[in-house]
ZADO-1210 file (C-alpha; in nm, 4 decimals, padded with zeros to 6 digits):
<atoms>
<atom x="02.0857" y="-02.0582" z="03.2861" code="UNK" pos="1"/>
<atom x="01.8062" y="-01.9650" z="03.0778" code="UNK" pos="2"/>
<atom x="01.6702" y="-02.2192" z="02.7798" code="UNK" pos="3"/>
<atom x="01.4702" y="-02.0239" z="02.5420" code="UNK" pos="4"/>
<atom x="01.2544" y="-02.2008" z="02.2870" code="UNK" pos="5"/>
<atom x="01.3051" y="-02.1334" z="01.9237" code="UNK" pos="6"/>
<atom x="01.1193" y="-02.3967" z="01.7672" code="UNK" pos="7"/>
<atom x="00.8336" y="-02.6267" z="01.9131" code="UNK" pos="8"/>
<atom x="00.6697" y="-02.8996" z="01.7187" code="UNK" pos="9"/>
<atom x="00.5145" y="-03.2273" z="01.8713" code="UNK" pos="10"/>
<atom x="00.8722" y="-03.4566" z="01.8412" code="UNK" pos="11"/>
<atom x="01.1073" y="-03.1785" z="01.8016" code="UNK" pos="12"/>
<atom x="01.2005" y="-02.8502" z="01.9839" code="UNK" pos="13"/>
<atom x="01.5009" y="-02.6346" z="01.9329" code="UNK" pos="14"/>
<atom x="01.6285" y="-02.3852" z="02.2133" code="UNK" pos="15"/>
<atom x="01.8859" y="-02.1859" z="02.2933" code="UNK" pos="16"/>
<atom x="02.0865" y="-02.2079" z="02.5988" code="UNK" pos="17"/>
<atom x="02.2267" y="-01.8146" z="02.6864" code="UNK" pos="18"/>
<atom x="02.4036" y="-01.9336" z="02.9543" code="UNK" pos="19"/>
<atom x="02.6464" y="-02.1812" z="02.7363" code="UNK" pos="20"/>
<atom x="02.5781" y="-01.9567" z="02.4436" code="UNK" pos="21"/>
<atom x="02.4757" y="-02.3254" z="02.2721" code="UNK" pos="22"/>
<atom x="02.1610" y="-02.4534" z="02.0887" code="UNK" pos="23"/>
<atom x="02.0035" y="-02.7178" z="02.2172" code="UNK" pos="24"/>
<atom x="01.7657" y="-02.9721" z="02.0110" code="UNK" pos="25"/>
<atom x="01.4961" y="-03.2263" z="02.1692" code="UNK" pos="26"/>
<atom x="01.4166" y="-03.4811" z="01.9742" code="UNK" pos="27"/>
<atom x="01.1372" y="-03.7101" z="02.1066" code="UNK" pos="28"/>
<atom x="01.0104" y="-04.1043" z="01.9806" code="UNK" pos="29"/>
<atom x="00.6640" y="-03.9377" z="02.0174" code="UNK" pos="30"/>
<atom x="00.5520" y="-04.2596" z="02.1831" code="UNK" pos="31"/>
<atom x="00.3151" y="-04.3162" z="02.4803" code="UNK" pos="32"/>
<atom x="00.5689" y="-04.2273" z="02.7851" code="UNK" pos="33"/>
<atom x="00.8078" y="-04.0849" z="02.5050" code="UNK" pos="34"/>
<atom x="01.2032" y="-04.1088" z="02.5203" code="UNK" pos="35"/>
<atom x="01.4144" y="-03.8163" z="02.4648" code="UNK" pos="36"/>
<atom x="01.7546" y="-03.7253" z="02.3049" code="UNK" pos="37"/>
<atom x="01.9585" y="-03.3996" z="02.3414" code="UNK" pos="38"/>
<atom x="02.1897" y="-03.2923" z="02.1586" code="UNK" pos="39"/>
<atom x="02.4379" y="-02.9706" z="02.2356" code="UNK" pos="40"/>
<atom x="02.5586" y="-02.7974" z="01.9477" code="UNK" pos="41"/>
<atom x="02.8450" y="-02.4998" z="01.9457" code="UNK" pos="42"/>
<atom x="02.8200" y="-02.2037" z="01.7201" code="UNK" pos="43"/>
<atom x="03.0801" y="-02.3830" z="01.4690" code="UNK" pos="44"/>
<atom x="02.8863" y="-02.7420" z="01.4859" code="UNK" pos="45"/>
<atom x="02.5085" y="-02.5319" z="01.4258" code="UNK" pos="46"/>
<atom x="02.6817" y="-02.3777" z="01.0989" code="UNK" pos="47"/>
<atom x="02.8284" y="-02.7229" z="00.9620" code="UNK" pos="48"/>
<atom x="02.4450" y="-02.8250" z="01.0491" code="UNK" pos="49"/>
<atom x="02.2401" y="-02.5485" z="00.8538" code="UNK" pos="50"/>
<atom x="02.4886" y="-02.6098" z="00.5808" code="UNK" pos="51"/>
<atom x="02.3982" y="-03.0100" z="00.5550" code="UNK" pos="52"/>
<atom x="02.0087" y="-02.9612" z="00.6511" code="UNK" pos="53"/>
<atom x="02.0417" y="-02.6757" z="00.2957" code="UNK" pos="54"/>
<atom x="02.2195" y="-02.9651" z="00.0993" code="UNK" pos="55"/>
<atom x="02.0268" y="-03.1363" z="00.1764" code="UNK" pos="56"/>
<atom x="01.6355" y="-02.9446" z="00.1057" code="UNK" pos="57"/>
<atom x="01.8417" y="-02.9215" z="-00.2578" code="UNK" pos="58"/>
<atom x="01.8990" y="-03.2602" z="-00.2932" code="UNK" pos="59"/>
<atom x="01.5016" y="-03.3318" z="-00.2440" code="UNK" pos="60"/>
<atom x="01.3884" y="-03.0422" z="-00.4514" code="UNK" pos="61"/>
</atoms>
């Protein structure tokens, strides 16, 4: 399994997982000894995603 990073910013990093053909996203609390989350998405769950995160960037536009 190979996790390729896509996206790297201090509490967030998005990479893809070739192995599970999934995307993976890191978020972080960004705090001293910081805690992590992961979340797995499918193809089908990272389209109903783009499709809310573009809703939304028109909602605060």
């Amino acid at each position: 399994m190979a996790w390729i990073t896509m996206l790297h910013r201090e509490q967030l990093s998005v990479k893809l997982d070739d192995k599970d053909e999934a995307a993976l996203l890191e978020v972080n609390d960004g705090g001293i000894a910081p805690s992590y989350v992961t979340v797995r998405l499918s193809e089908h769950e990272i389209d109903e995603l783009i499709e809310a995160l573009q809703r939304i960037k028109q909602a605060i536009l």
